[in-house]
KEFI-47381 format. One record per residue (C-alpha): residue number from 0; x, y negated, z; residue in three letters. Coordinates in steps of 0.1 Angstrom, whole numbers, plus 2048, in hexadecimal, padded with zeros to 3 digits. Each point is the difference from the previous one (the first is absolute). Last residue first. Example, Ala and Ser with C-alpha at 12.3 -4.5 7.8 and 13.67 -1.06 7.14 Angstrom:
2
+-----+-----+-----+-----+------+
|  nr |  c1 |  c2 |  c3 | rest |
+-----+-----+-----+-----+------+
|   1 | 889 | 80B | 847 |  SER |
|   0 | 7F2 | 822 | 807 |  ALA |
+-----+-----+-----+-----+------+
! end
This chain:
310
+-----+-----+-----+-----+------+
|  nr |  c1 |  c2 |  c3 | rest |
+-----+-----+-----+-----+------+
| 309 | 2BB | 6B0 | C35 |  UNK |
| 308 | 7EB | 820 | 810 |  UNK |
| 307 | 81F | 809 | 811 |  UNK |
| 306 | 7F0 | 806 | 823 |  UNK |
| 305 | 81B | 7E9 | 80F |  UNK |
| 304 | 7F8 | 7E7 | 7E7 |  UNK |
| 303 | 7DC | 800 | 806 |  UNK |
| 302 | 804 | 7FF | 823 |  UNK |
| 301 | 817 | 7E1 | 7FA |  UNK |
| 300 | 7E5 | 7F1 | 7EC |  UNK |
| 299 | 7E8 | 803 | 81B |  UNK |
| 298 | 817 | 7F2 | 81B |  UNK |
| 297 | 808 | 7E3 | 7E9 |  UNK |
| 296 | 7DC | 7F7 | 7FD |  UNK |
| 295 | 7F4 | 805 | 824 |  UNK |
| 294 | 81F | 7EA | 80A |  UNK |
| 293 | 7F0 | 7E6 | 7E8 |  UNK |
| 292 | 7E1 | 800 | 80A |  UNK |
| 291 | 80E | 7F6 | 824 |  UNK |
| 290 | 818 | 7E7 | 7F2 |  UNK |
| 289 | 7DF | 7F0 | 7F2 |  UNK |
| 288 | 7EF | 804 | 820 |  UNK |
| 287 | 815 | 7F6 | 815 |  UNK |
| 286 | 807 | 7DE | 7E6 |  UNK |
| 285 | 7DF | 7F9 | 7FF |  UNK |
| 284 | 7FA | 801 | 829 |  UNK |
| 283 | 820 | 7E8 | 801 |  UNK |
| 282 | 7ED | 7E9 | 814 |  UNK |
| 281 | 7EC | 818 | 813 |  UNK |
| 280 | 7DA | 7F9 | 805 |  UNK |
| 279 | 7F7 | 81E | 7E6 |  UNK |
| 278 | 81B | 815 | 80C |  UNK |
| 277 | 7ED | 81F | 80A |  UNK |
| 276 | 7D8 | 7FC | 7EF |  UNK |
| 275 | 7E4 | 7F2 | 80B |  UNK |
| 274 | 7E3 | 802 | 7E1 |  UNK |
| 273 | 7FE | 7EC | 7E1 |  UNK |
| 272 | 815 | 81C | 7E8 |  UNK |
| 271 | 821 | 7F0 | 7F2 |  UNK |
| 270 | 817 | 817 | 817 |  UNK |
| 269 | 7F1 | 81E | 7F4 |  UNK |
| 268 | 807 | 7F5 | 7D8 |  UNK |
| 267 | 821 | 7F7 | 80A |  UNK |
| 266 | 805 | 821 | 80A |  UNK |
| 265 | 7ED | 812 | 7E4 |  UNK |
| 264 | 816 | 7EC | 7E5 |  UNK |
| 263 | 822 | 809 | 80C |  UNK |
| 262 | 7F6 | 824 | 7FF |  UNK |
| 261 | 7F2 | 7FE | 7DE |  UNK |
| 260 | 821 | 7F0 | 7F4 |  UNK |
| 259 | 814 | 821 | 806 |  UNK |
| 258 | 7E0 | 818 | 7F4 |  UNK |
| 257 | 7FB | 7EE | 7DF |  UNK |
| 256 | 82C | 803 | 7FF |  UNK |
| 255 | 7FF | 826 | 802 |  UNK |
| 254 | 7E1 | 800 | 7E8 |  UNK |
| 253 | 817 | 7EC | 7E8 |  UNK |
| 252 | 81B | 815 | 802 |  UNK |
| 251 | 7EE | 823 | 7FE |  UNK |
| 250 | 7EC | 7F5 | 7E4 |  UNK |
| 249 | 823 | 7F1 | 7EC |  UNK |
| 248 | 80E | 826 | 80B |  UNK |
| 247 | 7E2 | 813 | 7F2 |  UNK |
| 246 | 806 | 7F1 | 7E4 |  UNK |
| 245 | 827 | 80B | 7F8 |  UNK |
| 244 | 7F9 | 81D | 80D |  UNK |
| 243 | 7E3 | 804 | 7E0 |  UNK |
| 242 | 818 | 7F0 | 7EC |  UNK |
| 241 | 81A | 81F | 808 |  UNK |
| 240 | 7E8 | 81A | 7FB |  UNK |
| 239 | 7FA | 7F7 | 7DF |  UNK |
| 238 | 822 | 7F9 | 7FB |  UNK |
| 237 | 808 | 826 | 804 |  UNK |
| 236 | 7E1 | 80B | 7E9 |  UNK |
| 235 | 815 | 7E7 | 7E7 |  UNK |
| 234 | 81C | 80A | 805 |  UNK |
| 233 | 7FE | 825 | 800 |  UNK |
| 232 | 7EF | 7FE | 7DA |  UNK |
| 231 | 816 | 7E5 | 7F2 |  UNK |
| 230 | 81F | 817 | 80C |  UNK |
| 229 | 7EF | 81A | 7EA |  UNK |
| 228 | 7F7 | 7ED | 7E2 |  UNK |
| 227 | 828 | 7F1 | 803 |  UNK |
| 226 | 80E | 825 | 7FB |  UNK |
| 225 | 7E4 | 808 | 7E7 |  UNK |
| 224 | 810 | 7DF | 7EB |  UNK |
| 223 | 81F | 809 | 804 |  UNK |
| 222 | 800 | 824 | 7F7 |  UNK |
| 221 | 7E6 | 7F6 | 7E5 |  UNK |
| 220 | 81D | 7E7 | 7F0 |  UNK |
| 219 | 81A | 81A | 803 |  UNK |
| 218 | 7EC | 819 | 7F1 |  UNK |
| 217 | 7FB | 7E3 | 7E5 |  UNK |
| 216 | 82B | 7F7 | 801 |  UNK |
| 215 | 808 | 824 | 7F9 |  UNK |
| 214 | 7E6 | 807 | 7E3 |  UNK |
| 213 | 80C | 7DC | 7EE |  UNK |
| 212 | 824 | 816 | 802 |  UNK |
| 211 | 7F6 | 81C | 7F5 |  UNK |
| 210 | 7F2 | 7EF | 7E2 |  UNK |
| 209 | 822 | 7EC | 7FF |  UNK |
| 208 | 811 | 81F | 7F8 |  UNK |
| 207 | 7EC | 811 | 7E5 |  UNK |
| 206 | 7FE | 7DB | 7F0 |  UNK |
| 205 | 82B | 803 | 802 |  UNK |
| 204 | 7FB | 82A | 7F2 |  UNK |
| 203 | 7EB | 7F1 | 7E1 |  UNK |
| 202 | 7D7 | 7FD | 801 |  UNK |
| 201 | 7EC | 806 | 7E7 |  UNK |
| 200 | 7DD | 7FD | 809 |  UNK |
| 199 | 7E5 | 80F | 816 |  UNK |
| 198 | 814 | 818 | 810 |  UNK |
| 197 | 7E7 | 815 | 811 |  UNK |
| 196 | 816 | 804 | 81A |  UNK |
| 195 | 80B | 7DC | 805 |  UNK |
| 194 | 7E4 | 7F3 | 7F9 |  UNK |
| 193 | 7EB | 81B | 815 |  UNK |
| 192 | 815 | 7F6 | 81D |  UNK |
| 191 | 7F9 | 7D9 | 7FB |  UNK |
| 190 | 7DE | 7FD | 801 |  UNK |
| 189 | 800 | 814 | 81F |  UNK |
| 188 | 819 | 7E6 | 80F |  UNK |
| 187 | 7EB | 7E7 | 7F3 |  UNK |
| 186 | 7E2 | 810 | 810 |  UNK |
| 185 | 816 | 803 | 821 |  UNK |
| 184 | 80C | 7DB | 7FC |  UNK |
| 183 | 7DA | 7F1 | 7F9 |  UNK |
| 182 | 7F4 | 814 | 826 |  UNK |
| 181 | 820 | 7F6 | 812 |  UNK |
| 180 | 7F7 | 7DC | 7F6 |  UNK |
| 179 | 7DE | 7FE | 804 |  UNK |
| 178 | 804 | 812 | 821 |  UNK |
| 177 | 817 | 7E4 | 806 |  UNK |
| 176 | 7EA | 7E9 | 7F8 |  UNK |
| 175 | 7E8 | 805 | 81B |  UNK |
| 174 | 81D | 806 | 81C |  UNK |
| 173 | 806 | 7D9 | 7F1 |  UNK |
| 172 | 7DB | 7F8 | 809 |  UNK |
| 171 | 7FE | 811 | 822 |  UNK |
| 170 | 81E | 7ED | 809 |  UNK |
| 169 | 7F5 | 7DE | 7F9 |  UNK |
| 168 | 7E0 | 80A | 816 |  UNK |
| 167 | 812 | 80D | 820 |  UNK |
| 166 | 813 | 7DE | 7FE |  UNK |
| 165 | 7DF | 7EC | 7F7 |  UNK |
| 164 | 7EA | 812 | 820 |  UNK |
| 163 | 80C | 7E6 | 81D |  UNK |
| 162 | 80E | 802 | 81D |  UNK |
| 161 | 822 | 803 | 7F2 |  UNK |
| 160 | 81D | 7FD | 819 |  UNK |
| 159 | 81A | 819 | 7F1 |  UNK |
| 158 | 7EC | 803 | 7E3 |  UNK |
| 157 | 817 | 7E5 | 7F1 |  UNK |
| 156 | 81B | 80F | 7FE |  UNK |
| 155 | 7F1 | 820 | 7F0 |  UNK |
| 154 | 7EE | 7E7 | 7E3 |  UNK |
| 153 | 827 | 7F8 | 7F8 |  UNK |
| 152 | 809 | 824 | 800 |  UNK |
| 151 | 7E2 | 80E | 7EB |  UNK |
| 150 | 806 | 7E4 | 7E4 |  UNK |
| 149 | 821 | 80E | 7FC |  UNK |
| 148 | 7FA | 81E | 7FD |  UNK |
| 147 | 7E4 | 7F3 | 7EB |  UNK |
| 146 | 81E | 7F2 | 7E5 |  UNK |
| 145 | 814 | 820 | 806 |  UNK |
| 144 | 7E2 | 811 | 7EF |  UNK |
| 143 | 7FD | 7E5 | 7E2 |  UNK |
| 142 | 826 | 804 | 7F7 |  UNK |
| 141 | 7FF | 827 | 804 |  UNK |
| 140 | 7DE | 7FC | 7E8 |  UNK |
| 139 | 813 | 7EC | 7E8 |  UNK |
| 138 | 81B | 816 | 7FE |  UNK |
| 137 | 7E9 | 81B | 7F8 |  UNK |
| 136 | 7F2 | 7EA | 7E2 |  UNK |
| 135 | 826 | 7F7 | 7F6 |  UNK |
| 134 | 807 | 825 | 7F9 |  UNK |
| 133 | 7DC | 804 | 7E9 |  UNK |
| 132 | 809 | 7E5 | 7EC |  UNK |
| 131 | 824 | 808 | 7F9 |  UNK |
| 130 | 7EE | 826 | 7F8 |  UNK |
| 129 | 7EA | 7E9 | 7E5 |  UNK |
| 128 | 821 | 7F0 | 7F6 |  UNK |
| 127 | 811 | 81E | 7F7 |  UNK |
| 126 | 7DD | 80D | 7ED |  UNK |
| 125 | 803 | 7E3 | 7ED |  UNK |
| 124 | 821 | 7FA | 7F2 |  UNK |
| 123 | 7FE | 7E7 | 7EA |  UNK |
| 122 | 7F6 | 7E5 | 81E |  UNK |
| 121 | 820 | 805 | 80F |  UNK |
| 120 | 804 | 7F7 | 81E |  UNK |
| 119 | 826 | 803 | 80C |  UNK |
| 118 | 7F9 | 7F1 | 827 |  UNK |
| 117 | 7DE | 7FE | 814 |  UNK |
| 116 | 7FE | 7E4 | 815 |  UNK |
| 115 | 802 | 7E7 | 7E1 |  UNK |
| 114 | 7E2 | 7F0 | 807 |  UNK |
| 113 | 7E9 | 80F | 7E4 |  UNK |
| 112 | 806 | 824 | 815 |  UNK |
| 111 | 7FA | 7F1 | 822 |  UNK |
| 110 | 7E1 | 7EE | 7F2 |  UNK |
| 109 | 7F6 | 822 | 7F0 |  UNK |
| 108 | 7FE | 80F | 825 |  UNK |
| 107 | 7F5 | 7DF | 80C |  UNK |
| 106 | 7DC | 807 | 7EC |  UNK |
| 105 | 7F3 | 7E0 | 7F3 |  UNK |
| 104 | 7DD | 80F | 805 |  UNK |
| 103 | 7E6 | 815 | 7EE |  UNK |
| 102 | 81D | 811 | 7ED |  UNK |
| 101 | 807 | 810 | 7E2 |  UNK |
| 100 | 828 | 80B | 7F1 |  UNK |
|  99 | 804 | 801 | 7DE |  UNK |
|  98 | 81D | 816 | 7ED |  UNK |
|  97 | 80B | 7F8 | 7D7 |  UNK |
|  96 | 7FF | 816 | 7E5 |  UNK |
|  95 | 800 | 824 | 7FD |  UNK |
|  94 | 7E7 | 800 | 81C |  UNK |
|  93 | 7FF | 7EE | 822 |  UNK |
|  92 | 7E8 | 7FC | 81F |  UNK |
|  91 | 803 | 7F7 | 829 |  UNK |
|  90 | 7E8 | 7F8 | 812 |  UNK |
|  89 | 803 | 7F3 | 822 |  UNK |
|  88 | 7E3 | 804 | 817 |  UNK |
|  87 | 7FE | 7EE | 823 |  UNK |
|  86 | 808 | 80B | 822 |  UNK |
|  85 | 7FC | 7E5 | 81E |  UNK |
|  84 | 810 | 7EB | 81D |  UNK |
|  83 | 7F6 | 7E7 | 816 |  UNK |
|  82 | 7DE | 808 | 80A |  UNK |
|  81 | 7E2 | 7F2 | 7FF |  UNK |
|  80 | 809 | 7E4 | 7EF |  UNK |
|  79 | 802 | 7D7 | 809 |  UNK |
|  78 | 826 | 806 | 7FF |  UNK |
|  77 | 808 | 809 | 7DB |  UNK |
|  76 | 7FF | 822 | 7F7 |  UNK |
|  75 | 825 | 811 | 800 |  UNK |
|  74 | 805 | 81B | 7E3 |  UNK |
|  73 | 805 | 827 | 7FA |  UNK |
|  72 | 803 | 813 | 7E6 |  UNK |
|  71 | 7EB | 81C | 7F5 |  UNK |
|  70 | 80A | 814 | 7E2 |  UNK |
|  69 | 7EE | 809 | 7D9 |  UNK |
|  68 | 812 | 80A | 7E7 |  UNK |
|  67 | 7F3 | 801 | 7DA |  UNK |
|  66 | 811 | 812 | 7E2 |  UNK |
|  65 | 7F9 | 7F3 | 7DD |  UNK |
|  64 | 814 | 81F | 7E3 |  UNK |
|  63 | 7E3 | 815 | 7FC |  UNK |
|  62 | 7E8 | 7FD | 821 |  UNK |
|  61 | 812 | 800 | 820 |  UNK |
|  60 | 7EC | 7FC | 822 |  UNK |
|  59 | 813 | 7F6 | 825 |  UNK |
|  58 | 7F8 | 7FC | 820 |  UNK |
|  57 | 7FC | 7EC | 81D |  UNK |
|  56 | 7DC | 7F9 | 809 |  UNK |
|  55 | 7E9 | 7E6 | 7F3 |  UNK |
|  54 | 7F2 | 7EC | 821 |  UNK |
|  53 | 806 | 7DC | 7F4 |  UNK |
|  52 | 7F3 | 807 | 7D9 |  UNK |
|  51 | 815 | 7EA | 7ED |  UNK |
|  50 | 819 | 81F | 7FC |  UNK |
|  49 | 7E5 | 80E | 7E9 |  UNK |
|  48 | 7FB | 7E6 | 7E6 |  UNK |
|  47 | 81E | 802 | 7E9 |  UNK |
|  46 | 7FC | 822 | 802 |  UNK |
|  45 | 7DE | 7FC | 7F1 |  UNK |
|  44 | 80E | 7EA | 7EA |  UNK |
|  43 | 811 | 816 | 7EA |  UNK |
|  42 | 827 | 7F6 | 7FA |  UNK |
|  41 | 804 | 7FA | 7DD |  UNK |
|  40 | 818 | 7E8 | 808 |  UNK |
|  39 | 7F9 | 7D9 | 7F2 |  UNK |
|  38 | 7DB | 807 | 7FB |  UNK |
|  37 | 7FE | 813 | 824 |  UNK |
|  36 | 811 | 7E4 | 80C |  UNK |
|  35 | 7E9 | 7E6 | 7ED |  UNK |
|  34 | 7E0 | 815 | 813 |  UNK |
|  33 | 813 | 7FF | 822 |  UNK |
|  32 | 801 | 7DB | 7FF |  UNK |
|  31 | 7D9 | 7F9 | 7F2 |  UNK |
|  30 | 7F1 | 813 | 81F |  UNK |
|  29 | 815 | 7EC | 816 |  UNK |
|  28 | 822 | 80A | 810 |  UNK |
|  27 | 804 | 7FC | 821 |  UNK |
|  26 | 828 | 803 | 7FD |  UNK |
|  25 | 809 | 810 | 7DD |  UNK |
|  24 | 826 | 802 | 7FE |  UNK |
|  23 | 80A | 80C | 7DF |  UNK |
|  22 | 825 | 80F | 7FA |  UNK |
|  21 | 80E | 7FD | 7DF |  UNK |
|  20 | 80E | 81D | 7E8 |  UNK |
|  19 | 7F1 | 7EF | 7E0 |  UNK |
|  18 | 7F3 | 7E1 | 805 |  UNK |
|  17 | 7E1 | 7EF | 80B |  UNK |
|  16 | 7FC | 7D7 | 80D |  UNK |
|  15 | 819 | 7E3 | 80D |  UNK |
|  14 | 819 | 817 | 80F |  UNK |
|  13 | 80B | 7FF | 827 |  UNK |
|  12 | 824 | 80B | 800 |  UNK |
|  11 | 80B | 81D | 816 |  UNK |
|  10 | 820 | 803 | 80B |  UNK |
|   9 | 818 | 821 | 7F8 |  UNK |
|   8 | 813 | 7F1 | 7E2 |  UNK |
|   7 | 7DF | 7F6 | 7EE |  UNK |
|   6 | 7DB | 810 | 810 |  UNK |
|   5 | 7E7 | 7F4 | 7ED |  UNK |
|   4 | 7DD | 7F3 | 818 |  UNK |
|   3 | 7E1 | 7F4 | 7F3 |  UNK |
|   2 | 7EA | 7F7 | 81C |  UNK |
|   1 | 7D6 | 801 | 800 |  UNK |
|   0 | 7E8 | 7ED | 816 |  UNK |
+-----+-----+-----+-----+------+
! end
């Protein structure tokens, strides 16, 4: 699907087709799509193509006046996934004439940007709103990141009296993603560095400034994300342990209370058998030997308490 956006007074504008100084929004485009952008903007259509691919790398390749960037960002799976959260290539392309950004997805980092969460776009100035690009991609990731911090707390609650494998699961899969994460924010990171040394295109002392400032909120995003990796990491050999407790105090309950009625059950069971027994010819013979299982019973279980073993 392709977007024509035209930024007028600082909000963008969604066009009805090509102009001059417009952004294109290509969202799983189709063979035919990215052949009519490469019609409308001379970009080739090889790097059209390559942030489709869902393990390209960040990076970035300048040919004449078409520069191509290439960054992860990241994006919630629905819930019948494997995990929660994943990476996924944004490219990012302009010339002389226009800028296009490629996704396999409706990437929320371009979302944010269409929604007004990024302010003064200007869809003229291209390599300002690739950098505005880049700043709301890390803020993405510090949303996402606080998002499984989140996650993690709630599934800690419960793991309080888990007995079963689900908790330790869930938080298998969102350590998965984090190593996703920390490994698409250090390539972006590196990604980032040789733009800014390289100096890929003209960029004036305010772009200067808000490069440094995407590179502050990405080591802020790995901080986070390696600090949450590593609590993820002690947790969950933690709650390992702790459902396995867990366990072994349900077994140690229920063989306590086998043992409890057993008792009950073997003296009745010896006053049933057809031979002469005490009490037999008593009137209240049932209830002797009921108040005598009993006795057994409660001395048994306070034993058991006295010995701590429930």
């Amino acid at each position: 699907m392709l977007t024509y956006y035209r930024s007028i007074g600082g909000k963008l504008t969604v066009l009805d087709g090509y102009a001059e100084g417009c952004w294109i929004n290509a969202t799983a485009p189709t063979a035919e799509e990215l052949a009519r952008i490469s019609r409308e903007t001379g970009l080739d259509i090889d790097y059209l193509s390559y942030p489709l691919d869902p393990d390209e790398r960040s990076r970035f390749e300048r040919e004449d006046s078409d520069l191509l960037i290439i960054m992860q960002t990241s994006y919630r799976l629905g819930p019948d996934s494997d995990i929660p959260y994943d990476t996924v290539p944004l490219g990012i392309l302009h010339n002389d004439h226009c800028i296009v950004t490629v996704c396999t997805i409706e990437n929320p980092v371009v979302q944010d940007v269409v929604s007004g969460f990024v302010r003064r776009i200007s869809t003229a100035k291209r390599n300002r709103l690739t950098l505005q690009l880049f700043l709301r991609n890390a803020q993405r990731f510090l949303i996402d990141v606080r998002q499984i911090n989140k996650q993690v707390d709630a599934i800690e609650d419960r793991m309080e009296n888990a007995t079963r494998n689900k908790e330790l699961l869930d938080l298998l899969k969102l350590e998965k993603s984090l190593v996703y994460f920390i490994t698409g924010l250090k390539a972006n990171e590196a990604m980032m560095e040789r733009v800014k040394r390289d100096r890929i295109f003209e960029m004036y002392e305010e772009d200067s400034d808000l490069l440094d400032d995407v590179l502050i909120e990405n080591l802020q995003a790995i901080e986070m994300a390696q600090i949450a990796s590593n609590i993820l990491t002690s947790m969950a050999g933690a709650f390992a342990s702790v459902i396995s407790n867990n366990v072994n105090q349900v077994v140690k309950v229920l063989t306590v209370t086998t043992i409890l009625v057993a008792i009950p059950t073997l003296v009745t069971s010896i006053f049933g058998m057809n031979v002469p027994l005490p009490f037999q010819e008593s009137p209240v013979g049932m209830w002797i030997v009921l108040g005598l299982a009993v006795s057994l019973a409660c001395v048994i279980a306070f034993l058991f308490y006295r010995w701590r073993i429930f």
